[in-house]
C-alpha positions, 0 to 999 in steps of 0.5 A: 099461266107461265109459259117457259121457252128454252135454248134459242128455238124459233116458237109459233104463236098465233091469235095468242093474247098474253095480257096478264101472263109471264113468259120465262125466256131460259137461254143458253149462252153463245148467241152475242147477236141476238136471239129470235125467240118467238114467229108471231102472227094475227092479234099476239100481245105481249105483256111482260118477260123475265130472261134467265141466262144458263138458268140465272135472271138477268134483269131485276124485274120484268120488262115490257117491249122495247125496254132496255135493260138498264145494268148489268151485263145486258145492259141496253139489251131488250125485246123488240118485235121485229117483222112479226118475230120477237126478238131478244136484242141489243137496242142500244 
């Protein structure tokens, strides 16, 4: 299962496993904070993510929670789960 989520809308998951599934990311530029992705609640876990920025991958593979991008212009960018939001961020 893929799923895509677009722009910098807040989703709601809830009592959702993704263990094995890839979830696409596309979004568009002009945030430079971070961006809150998904509201999470109940047993969610999350498995692996690719990000597209205005339709181009920025990572060279997927990656896992709290991993940083090593290079690139996100580079020490990364998912984190914060207070029950996952969040695209600068973990640096």
């Amino acid at each position: 299962r893929d799923t895509s989520l677009a722009g910098t809308a807040v989703l709601e998951w809830n009592d959702a496993d993704f263990t094995g599934d890839t979830i696409t990311l596309n979004l568009a530029t002009g945030s430079t904070a971070e961006w809150d992705l998904v509201k999470t609640g109940g047993t969610t876990v999350y498995n692996k993510f690719d990000v597209r920025v205005d339709g181009v991958s920025i990572l060279p593979e997927n990656i896992d929670i709290d991993d940083k991008i090593a290079d690139g212009a996100y580079a020490g960018w990364g998912f984190t789960d914060d207070g029950g939001t996952l969040k695209f961020k600068n973990l640096a």
